[in-house]
C-alpha positions as CSV (number, residue, x, y, z in Angstrom):
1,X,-61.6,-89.5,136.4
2,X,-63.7,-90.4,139.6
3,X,-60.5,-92.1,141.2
4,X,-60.8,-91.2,144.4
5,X,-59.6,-93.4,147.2
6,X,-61.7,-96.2,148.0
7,X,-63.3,-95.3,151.6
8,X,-64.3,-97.5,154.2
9,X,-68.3,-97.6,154.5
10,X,-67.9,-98.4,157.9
11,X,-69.7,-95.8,160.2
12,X,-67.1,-93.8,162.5
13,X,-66.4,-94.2,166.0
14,X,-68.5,-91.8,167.7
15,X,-70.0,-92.1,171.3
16,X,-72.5,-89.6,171.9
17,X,-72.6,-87.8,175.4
18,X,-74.9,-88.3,178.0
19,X,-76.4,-85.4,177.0
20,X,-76.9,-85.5,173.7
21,X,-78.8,-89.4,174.0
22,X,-81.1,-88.2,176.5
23,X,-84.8,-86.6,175.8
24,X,-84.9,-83.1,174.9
25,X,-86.8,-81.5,177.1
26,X,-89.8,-79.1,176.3
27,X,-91.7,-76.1,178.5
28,X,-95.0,-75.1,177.3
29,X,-96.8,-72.2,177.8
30,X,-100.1,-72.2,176.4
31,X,-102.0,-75.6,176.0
32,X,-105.0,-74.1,173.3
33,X,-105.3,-75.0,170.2
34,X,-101.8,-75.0,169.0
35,X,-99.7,-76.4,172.2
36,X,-103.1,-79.1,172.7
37,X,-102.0,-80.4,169.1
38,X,-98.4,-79.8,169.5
39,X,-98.9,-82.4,172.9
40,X,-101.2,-84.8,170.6
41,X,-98.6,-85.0,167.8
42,X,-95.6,-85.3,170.1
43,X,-97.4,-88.5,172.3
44,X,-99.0,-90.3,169.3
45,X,-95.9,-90.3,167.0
46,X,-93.1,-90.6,169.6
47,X,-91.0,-93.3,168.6
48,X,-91.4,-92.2,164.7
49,X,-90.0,-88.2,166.1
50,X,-87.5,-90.1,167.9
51,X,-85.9,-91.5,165.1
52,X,-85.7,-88.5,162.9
53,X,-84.6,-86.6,166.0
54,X,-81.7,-88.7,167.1
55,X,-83.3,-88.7,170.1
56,X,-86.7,-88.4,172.2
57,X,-88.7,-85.4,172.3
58,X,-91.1,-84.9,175.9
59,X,-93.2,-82.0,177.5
60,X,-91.5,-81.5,181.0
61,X,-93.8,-78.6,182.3
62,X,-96.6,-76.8,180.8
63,X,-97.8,-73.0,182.0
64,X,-102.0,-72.8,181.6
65,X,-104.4,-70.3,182.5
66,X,-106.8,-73.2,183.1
67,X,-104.9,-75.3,185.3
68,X,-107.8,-78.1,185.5
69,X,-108.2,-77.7,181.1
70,X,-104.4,-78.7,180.8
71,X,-104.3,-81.9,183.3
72,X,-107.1,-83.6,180.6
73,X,-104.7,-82.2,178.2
74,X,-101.7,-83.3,179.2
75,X,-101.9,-86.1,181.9
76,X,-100.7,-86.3,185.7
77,X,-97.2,-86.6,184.9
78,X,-96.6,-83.2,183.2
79,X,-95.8,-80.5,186.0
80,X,-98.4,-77.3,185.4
81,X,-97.9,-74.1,186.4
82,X,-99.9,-70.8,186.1
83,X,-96.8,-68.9,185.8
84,X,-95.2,-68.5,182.6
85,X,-92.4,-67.1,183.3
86,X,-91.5,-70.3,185.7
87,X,-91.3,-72.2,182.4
88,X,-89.2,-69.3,180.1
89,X,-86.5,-70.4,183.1
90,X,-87.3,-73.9,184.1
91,X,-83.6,-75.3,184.6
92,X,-85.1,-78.7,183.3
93,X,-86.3,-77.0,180.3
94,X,-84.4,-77.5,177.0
95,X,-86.2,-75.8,174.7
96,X,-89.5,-72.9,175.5
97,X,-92.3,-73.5,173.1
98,X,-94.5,-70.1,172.9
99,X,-97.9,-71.4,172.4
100,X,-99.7,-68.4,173.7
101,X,-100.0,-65.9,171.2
102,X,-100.2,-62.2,171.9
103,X,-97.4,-59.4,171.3
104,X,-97.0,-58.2,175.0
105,X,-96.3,-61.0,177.8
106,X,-95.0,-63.5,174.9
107,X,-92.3,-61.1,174.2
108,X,-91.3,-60.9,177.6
109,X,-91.5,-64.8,178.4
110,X,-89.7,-65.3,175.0
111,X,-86.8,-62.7,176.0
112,X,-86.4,-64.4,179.6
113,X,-86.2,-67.9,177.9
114,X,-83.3,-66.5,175.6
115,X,-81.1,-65.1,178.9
116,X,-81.7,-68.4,180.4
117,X,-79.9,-70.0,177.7
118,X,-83.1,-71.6,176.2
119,X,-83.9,-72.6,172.5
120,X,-87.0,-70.9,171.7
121,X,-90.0,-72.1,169.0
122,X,-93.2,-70.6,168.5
123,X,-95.5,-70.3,165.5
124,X,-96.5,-66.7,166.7
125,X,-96.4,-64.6,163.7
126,X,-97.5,-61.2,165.3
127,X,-94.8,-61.5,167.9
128,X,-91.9,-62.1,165.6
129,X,-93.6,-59.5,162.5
130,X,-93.2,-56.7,165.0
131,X,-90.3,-57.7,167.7
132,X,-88.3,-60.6,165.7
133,X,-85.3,-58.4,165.1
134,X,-84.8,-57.8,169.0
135,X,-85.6,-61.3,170.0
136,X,-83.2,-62.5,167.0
137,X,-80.3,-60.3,167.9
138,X,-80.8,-61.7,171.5
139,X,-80.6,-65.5,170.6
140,X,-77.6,-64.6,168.7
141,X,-76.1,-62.9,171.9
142,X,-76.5,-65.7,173.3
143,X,-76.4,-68.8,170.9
144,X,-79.5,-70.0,171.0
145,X,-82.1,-71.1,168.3
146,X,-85.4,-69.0,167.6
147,X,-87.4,-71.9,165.0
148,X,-91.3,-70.4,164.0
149,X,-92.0,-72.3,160.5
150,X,-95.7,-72.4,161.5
151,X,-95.7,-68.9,162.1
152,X,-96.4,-68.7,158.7
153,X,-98.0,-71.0,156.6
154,X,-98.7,-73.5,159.2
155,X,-98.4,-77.2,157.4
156,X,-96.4,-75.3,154.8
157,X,-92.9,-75.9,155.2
158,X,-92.0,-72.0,153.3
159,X,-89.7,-70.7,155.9
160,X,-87.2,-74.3,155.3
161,X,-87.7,-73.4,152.0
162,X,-86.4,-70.1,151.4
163,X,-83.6,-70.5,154.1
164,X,-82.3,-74.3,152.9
165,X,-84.2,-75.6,150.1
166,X,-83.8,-72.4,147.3
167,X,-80.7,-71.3,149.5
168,X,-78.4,-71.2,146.0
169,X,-80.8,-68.7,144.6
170,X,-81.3,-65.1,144.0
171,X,-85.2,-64.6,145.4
172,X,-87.1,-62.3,143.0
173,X,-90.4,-62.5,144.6
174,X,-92.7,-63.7,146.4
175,X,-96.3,-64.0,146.4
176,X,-99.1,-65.8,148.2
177,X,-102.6,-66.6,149.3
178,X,-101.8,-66.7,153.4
179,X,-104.7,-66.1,155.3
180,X,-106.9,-69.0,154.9
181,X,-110.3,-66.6,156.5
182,X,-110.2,-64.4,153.6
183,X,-109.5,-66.9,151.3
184,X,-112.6,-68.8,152.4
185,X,-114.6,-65.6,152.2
186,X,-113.5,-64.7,148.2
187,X,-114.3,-68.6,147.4
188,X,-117.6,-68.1,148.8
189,X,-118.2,-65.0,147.0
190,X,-117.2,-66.5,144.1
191,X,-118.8,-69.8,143.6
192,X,-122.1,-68.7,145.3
193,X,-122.5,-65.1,144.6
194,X,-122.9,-63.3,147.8
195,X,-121.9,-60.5,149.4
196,X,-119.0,-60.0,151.5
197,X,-121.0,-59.4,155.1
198,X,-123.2,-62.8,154.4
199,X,-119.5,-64.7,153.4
200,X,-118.0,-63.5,156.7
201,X,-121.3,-65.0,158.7
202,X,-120.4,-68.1,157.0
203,X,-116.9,-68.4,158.2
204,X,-117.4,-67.7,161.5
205,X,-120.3,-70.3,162.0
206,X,-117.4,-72.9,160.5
207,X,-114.8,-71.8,162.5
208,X,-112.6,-70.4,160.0
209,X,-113.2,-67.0,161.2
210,X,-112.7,-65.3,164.8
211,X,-115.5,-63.6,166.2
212,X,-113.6,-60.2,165.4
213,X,-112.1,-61.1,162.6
214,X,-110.4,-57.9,162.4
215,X,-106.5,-59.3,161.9
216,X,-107.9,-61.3,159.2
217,X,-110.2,-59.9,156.6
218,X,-107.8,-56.1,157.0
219,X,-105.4,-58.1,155.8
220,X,-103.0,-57.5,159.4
221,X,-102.7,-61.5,159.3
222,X,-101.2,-61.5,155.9
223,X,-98.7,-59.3,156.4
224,X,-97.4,-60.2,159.7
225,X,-96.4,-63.2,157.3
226,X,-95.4,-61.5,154.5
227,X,-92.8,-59.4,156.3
228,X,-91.0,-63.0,157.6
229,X,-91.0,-63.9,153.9
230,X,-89.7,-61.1,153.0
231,X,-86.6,-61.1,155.7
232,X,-85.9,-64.6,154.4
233,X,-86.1,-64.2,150.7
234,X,-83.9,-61.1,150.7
235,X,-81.6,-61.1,153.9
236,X,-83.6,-57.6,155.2
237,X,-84.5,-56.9,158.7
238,X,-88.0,-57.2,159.6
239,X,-90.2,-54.3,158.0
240,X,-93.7,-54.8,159.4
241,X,-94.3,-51.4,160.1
242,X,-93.6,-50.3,156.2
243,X,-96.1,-52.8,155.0
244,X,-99.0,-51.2,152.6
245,X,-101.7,-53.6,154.1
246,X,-105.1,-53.5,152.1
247,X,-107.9,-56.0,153.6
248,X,-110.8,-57.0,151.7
249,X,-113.7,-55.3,153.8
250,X,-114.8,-52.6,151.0
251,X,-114.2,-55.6,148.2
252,X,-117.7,-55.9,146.3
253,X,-119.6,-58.4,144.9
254,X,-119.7,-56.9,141.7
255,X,-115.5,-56.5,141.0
256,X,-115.7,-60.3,141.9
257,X,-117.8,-60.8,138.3
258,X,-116.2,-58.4,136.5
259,X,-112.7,-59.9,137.3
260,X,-114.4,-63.0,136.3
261,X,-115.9,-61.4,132.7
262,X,-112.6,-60.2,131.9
263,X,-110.7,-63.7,132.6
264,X,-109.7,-63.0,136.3
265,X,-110.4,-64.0,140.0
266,X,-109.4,-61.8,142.8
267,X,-107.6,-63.2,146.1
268,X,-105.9,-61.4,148.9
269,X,-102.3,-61.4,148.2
270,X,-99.2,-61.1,150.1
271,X,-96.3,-59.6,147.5
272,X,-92.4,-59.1,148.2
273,X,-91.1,-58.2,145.1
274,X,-87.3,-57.1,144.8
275,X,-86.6,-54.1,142.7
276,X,-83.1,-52.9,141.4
277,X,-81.6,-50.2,139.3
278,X,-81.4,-51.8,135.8
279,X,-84.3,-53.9,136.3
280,X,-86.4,-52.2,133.5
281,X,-89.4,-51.9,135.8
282,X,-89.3,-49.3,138.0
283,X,-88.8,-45.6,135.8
284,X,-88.1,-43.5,138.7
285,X,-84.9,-45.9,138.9
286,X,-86.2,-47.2,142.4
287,X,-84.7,-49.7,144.6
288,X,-85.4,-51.9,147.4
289,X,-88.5,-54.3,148.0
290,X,-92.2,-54.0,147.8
291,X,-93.8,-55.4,151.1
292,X,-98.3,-55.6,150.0
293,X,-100.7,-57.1,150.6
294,X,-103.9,-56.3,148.9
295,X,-107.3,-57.8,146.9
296,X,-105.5,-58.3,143.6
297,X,-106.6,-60.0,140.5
298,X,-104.8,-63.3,138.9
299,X,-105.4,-64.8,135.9
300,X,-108.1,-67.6,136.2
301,X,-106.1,-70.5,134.6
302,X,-102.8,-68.7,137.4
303,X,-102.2,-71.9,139.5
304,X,-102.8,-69.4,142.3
305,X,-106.1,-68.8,141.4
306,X,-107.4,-72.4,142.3
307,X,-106.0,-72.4,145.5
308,X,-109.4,-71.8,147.2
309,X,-111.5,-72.5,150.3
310,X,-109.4,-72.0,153.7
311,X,-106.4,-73.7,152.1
312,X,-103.0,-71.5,151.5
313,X,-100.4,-71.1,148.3
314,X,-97.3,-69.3,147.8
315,X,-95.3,-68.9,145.1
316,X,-91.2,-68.1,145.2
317,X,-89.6,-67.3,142.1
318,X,-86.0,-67.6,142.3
319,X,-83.1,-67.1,139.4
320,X,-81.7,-70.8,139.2
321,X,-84.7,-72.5,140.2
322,X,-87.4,-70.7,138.6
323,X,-90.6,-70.6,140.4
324,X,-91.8,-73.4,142.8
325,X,-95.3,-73.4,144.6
326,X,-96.0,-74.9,147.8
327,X,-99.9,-75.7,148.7
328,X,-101.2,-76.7,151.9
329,X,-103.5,-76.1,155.0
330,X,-103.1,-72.6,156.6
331,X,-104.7,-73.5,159.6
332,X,-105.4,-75.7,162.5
333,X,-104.3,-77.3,165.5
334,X,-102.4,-80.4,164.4
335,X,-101.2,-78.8,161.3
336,X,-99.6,-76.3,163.1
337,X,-98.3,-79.0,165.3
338,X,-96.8,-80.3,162.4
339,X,-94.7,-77.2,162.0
340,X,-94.2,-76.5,165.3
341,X,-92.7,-80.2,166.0
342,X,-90.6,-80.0,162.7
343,X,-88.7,-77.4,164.7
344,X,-88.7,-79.2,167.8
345,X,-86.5,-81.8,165.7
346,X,-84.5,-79.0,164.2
347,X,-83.8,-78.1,168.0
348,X,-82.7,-81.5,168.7
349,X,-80.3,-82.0,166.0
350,X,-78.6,-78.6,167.1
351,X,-76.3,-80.3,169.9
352,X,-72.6,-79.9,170.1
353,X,-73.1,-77.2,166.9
354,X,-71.7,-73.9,166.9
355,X,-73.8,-71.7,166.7
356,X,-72.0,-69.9,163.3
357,X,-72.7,-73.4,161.8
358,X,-76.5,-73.4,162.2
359,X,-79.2,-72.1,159.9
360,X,-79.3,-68.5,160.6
361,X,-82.7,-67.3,161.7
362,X,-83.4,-65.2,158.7
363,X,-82.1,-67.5,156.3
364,X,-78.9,-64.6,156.1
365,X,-76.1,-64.5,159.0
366,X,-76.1,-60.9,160.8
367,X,-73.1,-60.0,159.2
368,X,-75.1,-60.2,155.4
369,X,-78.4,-58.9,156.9
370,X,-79.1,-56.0,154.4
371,X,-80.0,-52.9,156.7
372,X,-80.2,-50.5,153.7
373,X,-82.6,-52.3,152.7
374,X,-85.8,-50.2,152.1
375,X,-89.6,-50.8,151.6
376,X,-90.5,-49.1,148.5
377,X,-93.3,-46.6,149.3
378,X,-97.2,-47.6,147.6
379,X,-96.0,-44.8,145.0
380,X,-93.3,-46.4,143.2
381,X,-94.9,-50.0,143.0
382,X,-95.6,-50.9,139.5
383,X,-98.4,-53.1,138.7
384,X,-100.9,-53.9,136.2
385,X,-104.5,-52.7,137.3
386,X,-108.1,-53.0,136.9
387,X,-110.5,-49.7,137.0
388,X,-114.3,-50.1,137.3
389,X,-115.6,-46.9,136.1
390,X,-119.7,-46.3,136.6
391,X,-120.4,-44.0,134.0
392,X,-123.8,-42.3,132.8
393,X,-124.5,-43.5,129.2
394,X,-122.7,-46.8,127.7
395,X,-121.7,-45.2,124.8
396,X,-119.1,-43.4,126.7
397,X,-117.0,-46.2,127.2
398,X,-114.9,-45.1,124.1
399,X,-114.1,-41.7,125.8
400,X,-112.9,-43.6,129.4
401,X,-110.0,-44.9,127.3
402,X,-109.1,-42.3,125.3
403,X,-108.9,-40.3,129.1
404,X,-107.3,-42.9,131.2
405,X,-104.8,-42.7,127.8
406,X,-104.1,-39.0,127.8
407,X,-103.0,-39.4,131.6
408,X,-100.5,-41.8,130.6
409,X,-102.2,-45.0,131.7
410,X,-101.5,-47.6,129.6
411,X,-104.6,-49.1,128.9
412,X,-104.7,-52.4,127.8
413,X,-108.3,-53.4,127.5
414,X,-111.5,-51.2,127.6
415,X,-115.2,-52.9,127.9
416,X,-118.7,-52.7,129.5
417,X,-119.5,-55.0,132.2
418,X,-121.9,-57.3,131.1
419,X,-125.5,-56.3,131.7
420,X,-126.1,-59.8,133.8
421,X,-123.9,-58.3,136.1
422,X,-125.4,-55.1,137.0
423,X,-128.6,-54.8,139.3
424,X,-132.2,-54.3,137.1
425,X,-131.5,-50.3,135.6
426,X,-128.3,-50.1,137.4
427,X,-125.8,-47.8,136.2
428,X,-123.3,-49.1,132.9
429,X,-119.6,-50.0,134.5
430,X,-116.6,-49.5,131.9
431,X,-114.0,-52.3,132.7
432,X,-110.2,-51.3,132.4
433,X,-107.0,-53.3,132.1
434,X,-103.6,-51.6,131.9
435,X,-100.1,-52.7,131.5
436,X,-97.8,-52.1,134.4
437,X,-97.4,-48.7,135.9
438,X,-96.4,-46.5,138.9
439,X,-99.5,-46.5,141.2
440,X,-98.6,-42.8,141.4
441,X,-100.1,-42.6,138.5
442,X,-103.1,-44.7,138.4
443,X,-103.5,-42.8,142.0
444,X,-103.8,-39.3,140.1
445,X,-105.8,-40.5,137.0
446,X,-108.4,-42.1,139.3
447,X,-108.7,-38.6,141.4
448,X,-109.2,-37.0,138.4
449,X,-111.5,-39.4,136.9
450,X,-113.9,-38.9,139.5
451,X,-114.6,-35.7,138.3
452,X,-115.1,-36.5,135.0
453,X,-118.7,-35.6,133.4
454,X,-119.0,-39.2,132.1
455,X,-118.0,-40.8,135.2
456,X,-121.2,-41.5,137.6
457,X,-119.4,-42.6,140.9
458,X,-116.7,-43.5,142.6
459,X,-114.6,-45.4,140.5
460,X,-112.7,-49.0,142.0
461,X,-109.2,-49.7,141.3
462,X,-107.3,-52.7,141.9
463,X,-104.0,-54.1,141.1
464,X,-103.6,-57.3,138.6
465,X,-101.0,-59.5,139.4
466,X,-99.6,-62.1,136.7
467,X,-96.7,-63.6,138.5
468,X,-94.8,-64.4,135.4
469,X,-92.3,-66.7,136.0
């Protein structure tokens, strides 16, 4: 047993080509935040990327709006140009890193670098959310790599993850605090007790926020993110448009409390779930993924739940490994640097590969690409939830329950919202928790509920997450 022939531990005879020893050579297009960092990263840690890489790593031309910004950036001996698409189809340029953001030109500059024969990295999650299955069918036309791992969680190495590190498993979900703005904004009204407008102000006077923050806090961000998850986890084309995106704009100060009175603390989550026949979930027999994101309540001791500040989580659950976590910064420039040049080395590594031998870009080669594959629509997810329901007198809280229970909700939990928690003479809140069901049918007893003679206003629902594993 173990027998096998004795092999010599002498390294093979291999001599590299010219090509392969020297540098591989980089176009920029962008020098902000992101390609600034990338250009730090690159120059201080050279010899240390070198060595992982096999080989060195140098910025050969950079494209700039501000041509006088980039030459403090960047030095004399880096060519500049004002043109981007000069650098998409430099013939000294190995590999195009997109550092401009934007959905529009970036598209087009990304597409030209691809026909040109040109690796491609960017950590431009918009661009990819809503045009990645075009611009991966075009690399594949033309074998070359499209690497964004800080399109998504910046620092965060999720996209290796799901495509190499968990690749022996069947996902079952995913599920993550991704947008490090909101995240700020639910901490601060949290630990300090204010509102959502004054937690906002905060953000953007630290930087965390944009001045319209608009991507952000509706929860746009988030799901750009979510969707390359999602095509990674379950070998499905990207499905941005079929997202149910629910931002935290109309969250209140006073569900923020009550979650907390009932053992809870709500964060914007993005959730891709996988659903099947058989699964003992979905009633209506559905099948296919839910793509969300939404303010959603986790248990307070839920690991998730003290991922706070600007700082990121995500969860994977998968059948053999069970559920892993990965925690790190969502933002900023060397971070996504970080990302940005762990590609770079990816790139670098790819020579005299085939290209049916590299890591696909979706973590699935085309051929198992799942384009059945459906979003779920907001009806058939199935969910716990919460209900805040103002009513007149407290002694009605009794008579909520029994409701909510004669509409087939499945409640869980019925109490009053502490008095603390309500405004001097402010109007008694009845707190629900239910088991998991359809949001069909929350959707119909909440409609109804509103009419209700013990019900005083509009009543808040939201949906409970427990990410079991």
């Amino acid at each position: 047993m173990f027998r096998d022939p004795v092999q010599s531990l002498e390294a093979p005879s291999f001599q590299p080509t010219a090509e392969a020893l020297r540098p591989l050579r980089v176009g920029m297009i962008g020098i902000g935040t992101v390609g600034a960092g990338t250009f730090r990263v690159l120059a201080r840690n050279q010899a240390l990327i070198a060595g992982r890489a096999g080989r060195g790593i140098e910025v050969v031309v950079v494209a700039a709006r501000n041509l006088a910004r980039a030459v403090s950036v960047v030095g004399k001996d880096v060519a500049l140009t004002n043109d981007p698409l000069q650098v998409a189809t430099h013939p000294d340029v190995d590999v195009l890193v997109e550092a401009a953001g934007g959905t529009g030109p970036a598209r087009e500059w990304v597409l030209a670098a691809i026909r040109a024969g040109k690796h491609v990295v960017t950590a431009n999650k918009a661009l990819l959310a809503e045009h990645g299955n075009e611009i991966f069918a075009a690399a594949r036309q033309h074998g070359v790599a499209v690497a964004y791992e800080g399109a998504v969680a910046v620092s965060i190495p999720i996209v290796k993850a799901l495509r190499e590190g968990l690749t022996a498993n069947r996902i079952e979900w995913v599920a993550g605090i991704i947008n490090g703005t909101t995240n700020f904004i639910l901490s601060k009204m949290r630990d300090e007790g204010v509102g959502f407008a004054q937690a906002l102000a905060q953000a953007q006077a630290l930087g965390y926020a944009e001045a319209d923050p608009t991507f952000d806090i509706e929860g746009i961000d988030a799901a750009h993110k979510i969707t390359l998850l999602a095509a990674n986890a379950f070998g499905m084309p990207l499905r941005f448009a079929d997202a149910q995106v629910e931002g935290i704009t109309a969250l209140q100060g006073l569900d923020v409390v009550c979650a907390e009175q009932l053992g809870f603390r709500i964060k914007l989550l993005g959730v891709a779930r996988r659903r099947e026949h058989g699964d003992g979930v979905n009633g209506d027999g559905a099948d296919g993924v839910e793509l969300r994101v939404q303010p959603a309540l986790i248990p307070a001791t839920h690991l998730l739940a003290h991922v706070n500040g600007s700082m990121n989580g995500i969860m994977v659950k998968g059948d053999a490994s069970g559920v892993t976590m990965y925690y790190g910064a969502g933002a900023g420039s060397e971070q996504t640097a970080s990302a940005v040049i762990a590609d770079l080395v990816d790139v670098a590594r790819l020579h005299g590969t085939h290209a049916a031998q590299r890591v696909p870009h979706l973590g699935f080669h085309a051929p198992a690409i799942h384009d059945h594959l459906a979003v779920l629509p907001r009806a058939a997810v199935h969910t716990r939830h919460y209900l805040r329901v103002p009513v007149h007198q407290a002694q009605q809280v009794e008579a909520v329950g029994a409701w909510l229970a004669a509409q087939h909700v499945p409640v869980a939990k019925v109490q009053l919202a502490c008095a603390q928690h309500l405004p001097a003479g402010g109007t008694p809140q009845v707190l629900v928790l239910t088991d998991a069901v359809a949001q069909a049918t929350v959707d119909l007893a909440v409609h109804a509920l509103g009419a209700h003679p013990a019900v005083a206003g509009p009543v808040v629902s939201l949906r409970v997450e427990m990410l079991e594993g």
